[in-house]
Each structure stands twice: as structure tokens, then as C-alpha cells.
PDB file of N, CA, C and O in Angstrom, chain B, residues numbered from 101:
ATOM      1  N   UNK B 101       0.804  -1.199   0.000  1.00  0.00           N
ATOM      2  CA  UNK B 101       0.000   0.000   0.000  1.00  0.00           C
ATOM      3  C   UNK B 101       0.853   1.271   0.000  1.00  0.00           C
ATOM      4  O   UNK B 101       0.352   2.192  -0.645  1.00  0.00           O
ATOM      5  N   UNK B 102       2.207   1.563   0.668  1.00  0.00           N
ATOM      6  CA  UNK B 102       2.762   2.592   0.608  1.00  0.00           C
ATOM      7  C   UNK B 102       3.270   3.002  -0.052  1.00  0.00           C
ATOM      8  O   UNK B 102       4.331   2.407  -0.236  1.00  0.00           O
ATOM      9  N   UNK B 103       3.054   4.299  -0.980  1.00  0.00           N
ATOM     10  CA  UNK B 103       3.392   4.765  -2.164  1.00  0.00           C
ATOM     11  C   UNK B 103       4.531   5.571  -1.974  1.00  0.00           C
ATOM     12  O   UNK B 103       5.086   5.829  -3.042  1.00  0.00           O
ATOM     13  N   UNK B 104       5.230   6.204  -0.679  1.00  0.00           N
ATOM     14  CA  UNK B 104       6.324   7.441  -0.980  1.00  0.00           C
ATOM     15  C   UNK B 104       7.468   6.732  -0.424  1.00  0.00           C
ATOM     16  O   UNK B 104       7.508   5.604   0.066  1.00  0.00           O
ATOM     17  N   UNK B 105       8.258   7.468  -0.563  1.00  0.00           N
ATOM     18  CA  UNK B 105       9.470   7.800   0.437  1.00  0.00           C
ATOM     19  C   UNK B 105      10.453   7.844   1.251  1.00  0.00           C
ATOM     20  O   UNK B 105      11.397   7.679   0.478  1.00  0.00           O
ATOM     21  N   UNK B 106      10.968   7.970   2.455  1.00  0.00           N
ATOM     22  CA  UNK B 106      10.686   6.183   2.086  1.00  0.00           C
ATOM     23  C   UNK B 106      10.011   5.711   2.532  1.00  0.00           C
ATOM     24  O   UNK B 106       9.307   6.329   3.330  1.00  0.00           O
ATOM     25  N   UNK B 107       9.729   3.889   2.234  1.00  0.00           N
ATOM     26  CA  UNK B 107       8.202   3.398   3.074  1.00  0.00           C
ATOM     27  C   UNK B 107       8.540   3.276   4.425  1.00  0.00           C
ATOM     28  O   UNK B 107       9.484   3.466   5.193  1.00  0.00           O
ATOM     29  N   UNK B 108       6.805   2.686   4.390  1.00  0.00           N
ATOM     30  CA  UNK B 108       6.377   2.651   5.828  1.00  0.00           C
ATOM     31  C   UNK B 108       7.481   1.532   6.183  1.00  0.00           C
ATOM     32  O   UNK B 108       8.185   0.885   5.407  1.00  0.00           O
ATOM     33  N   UNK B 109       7.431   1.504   7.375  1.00  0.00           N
ATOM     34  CA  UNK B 109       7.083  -0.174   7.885  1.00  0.00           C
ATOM     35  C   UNK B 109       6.370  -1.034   7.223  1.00  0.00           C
ATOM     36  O   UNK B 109       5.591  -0.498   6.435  1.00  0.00           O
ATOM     37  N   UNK B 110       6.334  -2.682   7.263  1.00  0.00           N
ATOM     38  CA  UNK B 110       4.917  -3.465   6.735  1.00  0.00           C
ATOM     39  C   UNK B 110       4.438  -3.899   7.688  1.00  0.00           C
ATOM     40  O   UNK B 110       5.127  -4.329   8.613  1.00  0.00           O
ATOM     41  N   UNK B 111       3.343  -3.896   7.698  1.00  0.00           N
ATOM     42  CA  UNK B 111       2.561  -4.378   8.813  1.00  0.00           C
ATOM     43  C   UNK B 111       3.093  -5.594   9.823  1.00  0.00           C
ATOM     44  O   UNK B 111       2.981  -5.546  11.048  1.00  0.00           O
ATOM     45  N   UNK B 112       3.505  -6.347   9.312  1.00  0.00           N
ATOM     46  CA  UNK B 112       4.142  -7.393  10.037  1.00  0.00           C
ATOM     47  C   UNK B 112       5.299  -7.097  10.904  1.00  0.00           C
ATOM     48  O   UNK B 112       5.597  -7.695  11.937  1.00  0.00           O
ATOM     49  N   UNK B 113       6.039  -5.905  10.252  1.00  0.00           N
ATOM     50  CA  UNK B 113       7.091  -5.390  11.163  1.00  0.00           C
ATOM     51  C   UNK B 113       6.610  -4.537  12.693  1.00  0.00           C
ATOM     52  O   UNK B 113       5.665  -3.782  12.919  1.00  0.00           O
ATOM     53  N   UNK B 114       7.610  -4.997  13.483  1.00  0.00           N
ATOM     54  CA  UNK B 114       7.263  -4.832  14.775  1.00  0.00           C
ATOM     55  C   UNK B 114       7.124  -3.091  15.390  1.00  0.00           C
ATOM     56  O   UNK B 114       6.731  -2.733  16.500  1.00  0.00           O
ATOM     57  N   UNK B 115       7.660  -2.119  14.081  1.00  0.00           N
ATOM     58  CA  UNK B 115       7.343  -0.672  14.130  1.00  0.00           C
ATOM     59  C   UNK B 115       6.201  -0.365  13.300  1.00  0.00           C
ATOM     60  O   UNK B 115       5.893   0.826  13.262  1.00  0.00           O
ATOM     61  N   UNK B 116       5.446  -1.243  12.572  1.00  0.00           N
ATOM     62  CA  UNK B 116       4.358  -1.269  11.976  1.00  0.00           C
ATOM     63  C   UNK B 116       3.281  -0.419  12.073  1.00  0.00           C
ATOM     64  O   UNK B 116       2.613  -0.299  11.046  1.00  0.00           O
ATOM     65  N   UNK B 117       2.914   0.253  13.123  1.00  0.00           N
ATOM     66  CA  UNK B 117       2.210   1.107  13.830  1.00  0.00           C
ATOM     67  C   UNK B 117       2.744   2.483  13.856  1.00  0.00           C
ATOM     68  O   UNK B 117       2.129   3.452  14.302  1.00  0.00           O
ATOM     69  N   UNK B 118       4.114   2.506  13.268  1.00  0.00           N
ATOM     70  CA  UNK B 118       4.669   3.853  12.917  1.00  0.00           C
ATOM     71  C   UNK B 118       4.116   4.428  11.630  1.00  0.00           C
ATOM     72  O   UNK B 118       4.160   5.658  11.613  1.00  0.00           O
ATOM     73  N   UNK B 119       3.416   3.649  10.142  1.00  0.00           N
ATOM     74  CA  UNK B 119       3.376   3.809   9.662  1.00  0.00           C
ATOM     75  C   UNK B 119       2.573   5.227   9.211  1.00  0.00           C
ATOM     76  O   UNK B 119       1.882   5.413  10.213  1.00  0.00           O
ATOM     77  N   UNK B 120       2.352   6.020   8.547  1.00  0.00           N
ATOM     78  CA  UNK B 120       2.076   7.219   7.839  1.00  0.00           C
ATOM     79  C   UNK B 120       0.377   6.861   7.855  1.00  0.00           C
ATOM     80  O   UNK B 120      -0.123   5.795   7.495  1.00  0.00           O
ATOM     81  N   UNK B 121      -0.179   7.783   8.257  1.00  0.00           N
ATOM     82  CA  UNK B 121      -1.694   7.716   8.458  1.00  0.00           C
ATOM     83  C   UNK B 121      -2.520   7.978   6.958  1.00  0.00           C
ATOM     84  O   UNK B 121      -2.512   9.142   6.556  1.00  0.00           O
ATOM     85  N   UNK B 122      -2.929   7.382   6.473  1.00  0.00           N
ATOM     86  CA  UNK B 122      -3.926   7.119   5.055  1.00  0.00           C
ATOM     87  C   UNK B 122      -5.328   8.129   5.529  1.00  0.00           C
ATOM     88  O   UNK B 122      -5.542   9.336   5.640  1.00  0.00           O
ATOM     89  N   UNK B 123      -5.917   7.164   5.676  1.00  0.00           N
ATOM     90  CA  UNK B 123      -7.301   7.252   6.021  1.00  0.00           C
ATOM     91  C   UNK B 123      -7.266   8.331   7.682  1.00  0.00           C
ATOM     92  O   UNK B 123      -6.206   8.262   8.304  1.00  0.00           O
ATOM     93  N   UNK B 124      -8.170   9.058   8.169  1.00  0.00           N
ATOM     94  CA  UNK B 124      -8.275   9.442   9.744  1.00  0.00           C
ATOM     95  C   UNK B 124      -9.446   9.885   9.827  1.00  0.00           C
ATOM     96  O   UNK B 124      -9.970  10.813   9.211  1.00  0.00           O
ATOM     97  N   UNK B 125      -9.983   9.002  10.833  1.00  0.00           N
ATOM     98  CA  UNK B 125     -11.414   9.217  11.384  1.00  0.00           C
ATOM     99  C   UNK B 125     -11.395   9.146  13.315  1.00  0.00           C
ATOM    100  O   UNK B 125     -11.651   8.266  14.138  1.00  0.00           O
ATOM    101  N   UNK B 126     -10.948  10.577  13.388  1.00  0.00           N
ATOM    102  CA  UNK B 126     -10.751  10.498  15.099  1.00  0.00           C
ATOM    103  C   UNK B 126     -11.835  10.499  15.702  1.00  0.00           C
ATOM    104  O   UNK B 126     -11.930   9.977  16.812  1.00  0.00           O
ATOM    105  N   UNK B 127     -12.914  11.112  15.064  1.00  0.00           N
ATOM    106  CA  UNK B 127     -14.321  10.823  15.800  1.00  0.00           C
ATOM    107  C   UNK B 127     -14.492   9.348  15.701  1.00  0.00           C
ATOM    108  O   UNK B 127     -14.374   9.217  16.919  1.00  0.00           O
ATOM    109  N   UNK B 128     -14.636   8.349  15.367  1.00  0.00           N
ATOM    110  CA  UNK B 128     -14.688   7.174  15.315  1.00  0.00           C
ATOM    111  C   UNK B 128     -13.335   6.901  16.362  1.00  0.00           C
ATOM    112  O   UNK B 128     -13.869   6.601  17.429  1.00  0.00           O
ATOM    113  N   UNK B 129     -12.559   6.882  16.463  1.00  0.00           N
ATOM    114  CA  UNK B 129     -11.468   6.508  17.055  1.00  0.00           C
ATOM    115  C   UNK B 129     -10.574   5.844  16.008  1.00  0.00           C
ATOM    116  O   UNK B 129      -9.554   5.639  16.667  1.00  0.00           O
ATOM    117  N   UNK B 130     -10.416   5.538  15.192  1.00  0.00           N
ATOM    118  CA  UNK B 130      -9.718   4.890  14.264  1.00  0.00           C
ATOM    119  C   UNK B 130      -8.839   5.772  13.345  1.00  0.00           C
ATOM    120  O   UNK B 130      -9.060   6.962  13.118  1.00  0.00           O
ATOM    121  N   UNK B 131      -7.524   4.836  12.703  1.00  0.00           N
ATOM    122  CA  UNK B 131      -6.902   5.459  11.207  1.00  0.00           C
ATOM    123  C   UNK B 131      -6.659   4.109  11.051  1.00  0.00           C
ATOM    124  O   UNK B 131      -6.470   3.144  11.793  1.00  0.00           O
ATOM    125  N   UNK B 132      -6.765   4.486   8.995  1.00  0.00           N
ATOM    126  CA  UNK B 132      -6.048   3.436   8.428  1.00  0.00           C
ATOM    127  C   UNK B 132      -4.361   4.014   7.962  1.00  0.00           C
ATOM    128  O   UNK B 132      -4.025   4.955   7.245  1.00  0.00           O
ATOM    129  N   UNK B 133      -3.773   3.281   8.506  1.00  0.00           N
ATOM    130  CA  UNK B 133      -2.309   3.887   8.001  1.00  0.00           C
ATOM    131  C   UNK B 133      -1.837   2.794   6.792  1.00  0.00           C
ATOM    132  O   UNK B 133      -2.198   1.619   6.724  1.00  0.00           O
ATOM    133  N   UNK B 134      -1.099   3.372   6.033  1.00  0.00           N
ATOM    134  CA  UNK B 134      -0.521   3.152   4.429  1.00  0.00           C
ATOM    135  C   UNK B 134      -0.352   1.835   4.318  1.00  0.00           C
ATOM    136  O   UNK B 134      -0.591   1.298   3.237  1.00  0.00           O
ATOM    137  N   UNK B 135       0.089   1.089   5.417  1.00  0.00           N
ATOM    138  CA  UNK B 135       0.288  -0.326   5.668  1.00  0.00           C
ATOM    139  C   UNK B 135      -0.755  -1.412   5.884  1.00  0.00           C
ATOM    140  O   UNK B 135      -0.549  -2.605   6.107  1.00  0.00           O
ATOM    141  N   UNK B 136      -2.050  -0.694   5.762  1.00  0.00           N
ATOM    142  CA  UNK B 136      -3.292  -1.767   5.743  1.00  0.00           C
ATOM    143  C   UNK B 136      -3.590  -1.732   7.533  1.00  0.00           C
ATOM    144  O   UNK B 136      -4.524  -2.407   7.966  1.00  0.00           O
ATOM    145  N   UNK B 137      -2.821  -0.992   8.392  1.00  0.00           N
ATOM    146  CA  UNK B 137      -3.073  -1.666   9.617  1.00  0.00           C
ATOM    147  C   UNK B 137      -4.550  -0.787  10.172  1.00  0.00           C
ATOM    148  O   UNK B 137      -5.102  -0.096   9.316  1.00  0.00           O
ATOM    149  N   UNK B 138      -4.872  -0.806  10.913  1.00  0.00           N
ATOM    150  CA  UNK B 138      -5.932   0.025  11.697  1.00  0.00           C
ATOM    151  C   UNK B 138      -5.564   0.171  13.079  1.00  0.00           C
ATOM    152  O   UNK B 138      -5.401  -0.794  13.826  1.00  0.00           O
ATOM    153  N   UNK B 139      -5.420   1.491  13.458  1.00  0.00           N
ATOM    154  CA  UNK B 139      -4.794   1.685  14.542  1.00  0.00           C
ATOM    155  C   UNK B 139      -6.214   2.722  15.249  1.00  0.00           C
ATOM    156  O   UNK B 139      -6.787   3.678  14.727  1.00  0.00           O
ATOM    157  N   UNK B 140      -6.475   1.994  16.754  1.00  0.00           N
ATOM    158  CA  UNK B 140      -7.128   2.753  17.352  1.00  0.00           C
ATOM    159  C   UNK B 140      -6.986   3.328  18.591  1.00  0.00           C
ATOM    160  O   UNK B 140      -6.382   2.794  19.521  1.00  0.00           O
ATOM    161  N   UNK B 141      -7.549   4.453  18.635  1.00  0.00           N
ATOM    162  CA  UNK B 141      -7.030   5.407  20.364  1.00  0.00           C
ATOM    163  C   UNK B 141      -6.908   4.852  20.913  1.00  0.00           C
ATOM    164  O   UNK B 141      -6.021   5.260  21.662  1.00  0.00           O
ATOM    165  N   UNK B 142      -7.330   3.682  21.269  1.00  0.00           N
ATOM    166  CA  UNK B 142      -6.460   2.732  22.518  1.00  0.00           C
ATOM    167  C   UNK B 142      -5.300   2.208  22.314  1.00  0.00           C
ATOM    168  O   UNK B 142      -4.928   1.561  23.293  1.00  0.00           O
ATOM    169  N   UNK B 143      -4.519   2.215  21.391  1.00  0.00           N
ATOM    170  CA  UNK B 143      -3.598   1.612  20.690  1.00  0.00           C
ATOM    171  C   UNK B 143      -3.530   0.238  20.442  1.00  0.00           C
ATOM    172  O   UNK B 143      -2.518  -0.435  20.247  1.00  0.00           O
ATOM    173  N   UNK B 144      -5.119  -0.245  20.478  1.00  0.00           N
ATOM    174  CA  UNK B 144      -4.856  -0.876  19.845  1.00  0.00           C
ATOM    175  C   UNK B 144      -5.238  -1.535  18.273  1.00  0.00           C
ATOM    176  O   UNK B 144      -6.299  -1.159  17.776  1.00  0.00           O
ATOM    177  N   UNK B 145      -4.268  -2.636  17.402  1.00  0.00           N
ATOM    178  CA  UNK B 145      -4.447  -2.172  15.901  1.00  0.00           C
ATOM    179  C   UNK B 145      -5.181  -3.840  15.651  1.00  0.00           C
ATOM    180  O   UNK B 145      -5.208  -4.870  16.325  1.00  0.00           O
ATOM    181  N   UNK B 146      -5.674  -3.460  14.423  1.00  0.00           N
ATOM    182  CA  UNK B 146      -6.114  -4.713  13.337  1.00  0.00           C
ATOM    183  C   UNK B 146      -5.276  -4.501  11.997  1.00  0.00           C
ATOM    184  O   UNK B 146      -5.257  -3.631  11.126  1.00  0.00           O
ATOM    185  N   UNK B 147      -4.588  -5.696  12.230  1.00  0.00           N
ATOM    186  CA  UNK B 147      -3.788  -5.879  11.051  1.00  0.00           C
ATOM    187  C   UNK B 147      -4.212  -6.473   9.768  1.00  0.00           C
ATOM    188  O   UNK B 147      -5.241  -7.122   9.954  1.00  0.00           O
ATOM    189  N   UNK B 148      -3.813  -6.506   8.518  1.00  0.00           N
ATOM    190  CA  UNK B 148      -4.266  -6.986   7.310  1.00  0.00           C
ATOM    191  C   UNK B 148      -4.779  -8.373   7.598  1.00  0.00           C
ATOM    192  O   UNK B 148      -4.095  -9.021   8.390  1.00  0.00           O
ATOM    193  N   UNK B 149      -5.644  -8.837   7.200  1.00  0.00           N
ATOM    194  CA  UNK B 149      -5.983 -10.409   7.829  1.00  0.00           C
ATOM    195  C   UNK B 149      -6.975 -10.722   8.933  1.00  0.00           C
ATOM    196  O   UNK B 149      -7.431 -11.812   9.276  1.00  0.00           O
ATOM    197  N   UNK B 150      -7.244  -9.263   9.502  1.00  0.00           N
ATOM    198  CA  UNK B 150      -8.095  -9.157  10.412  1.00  0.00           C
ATOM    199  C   UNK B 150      -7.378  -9.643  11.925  1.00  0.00           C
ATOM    200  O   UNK B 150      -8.049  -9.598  12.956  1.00  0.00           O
ATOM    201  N   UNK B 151      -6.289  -9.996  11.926  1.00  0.00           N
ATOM    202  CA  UNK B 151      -5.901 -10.124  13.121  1.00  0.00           C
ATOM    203  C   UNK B 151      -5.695  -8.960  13.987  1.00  0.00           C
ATOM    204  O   UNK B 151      -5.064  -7.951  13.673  1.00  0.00           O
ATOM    205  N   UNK B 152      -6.264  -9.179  15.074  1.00  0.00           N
ATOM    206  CA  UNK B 152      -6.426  -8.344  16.197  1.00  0.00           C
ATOM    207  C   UNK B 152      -5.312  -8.361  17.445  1.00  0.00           C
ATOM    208  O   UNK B 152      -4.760  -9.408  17.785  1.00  0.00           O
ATOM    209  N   UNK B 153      -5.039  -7.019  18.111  1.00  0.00           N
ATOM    210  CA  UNK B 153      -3.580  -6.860  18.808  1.00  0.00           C
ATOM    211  C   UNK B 153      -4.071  -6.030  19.814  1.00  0.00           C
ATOM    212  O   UNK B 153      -4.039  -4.891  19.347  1.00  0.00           O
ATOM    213  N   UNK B 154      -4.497  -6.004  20.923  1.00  0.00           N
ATOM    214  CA  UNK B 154      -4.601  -5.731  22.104  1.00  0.00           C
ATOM    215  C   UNK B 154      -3.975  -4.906  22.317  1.00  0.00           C
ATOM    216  O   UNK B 154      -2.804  -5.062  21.968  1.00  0.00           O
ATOM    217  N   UNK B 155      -4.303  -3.672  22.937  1.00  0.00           N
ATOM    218  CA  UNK B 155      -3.349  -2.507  23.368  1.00  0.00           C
ATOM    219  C   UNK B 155      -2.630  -2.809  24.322  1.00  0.00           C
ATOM    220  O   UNK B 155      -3.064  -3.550  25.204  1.00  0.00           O
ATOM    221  N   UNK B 156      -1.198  -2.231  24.364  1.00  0.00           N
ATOM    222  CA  UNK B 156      -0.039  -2.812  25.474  1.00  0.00           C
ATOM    223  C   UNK B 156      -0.710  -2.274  26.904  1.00  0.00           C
ATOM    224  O   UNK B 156      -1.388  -1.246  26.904  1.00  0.00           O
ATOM    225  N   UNK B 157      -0.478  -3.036  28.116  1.00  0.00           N
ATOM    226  CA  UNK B 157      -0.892  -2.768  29.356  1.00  0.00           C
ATOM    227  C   UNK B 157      -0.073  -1.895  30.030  1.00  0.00           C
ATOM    228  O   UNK B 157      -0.341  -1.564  31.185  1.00  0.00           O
TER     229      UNK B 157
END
């Protein structure tokens, strides 16, 4: 998905969540960043595949 610059992270990478914000819908709580992931105000994300990642405690 990431088109510039240099790229993102890929989702699978463990800075993955650094990636460059695409999509932003803060009223919802959500972004889609360039990497397919979905990152939400709780921090926590849904990755490509639908796998789900619990915000750190």
C-alpha cells in the first residue's frame, strides 16, 4: 500500500504502527495507516488479515 518515500514499515514489522496515516477518522477513534493496519485510540491495531492486537498494558 505505501506509495512514498521512504516506506512505511509493513505491517508485520514490529514498528508497523509507525506507519504514515492514510485514512483518519478520530471521531470514530480509528486510522487506516498506508500499511493496511488500523490503529485505534487505545492503541490498539487490526492488522491486514483481520488479526487483532490488544493494546499494550
Amino acid at each position: 500500500m505505501c506509495q512514498h518515500e521512504p516506506h512505511c514499515p509493513a505491517a508485520e514489522d514490529p514498528r508497523g504502527q509507525w506507519a504514515e496515516i492514510a485514512v483518519s477518522h478520530p471521531e470514530q477513534g480509528w486510522y487506516l495507516l498506508c500499511n493496511g493496519i488500523v490503529l485505534f485510540d487505545d492503541g490498539g491495531l487490526m492488522l491486514p488479515g483481520h488479526r487483532v492486537v490488544a493494546p499494550a498494558a
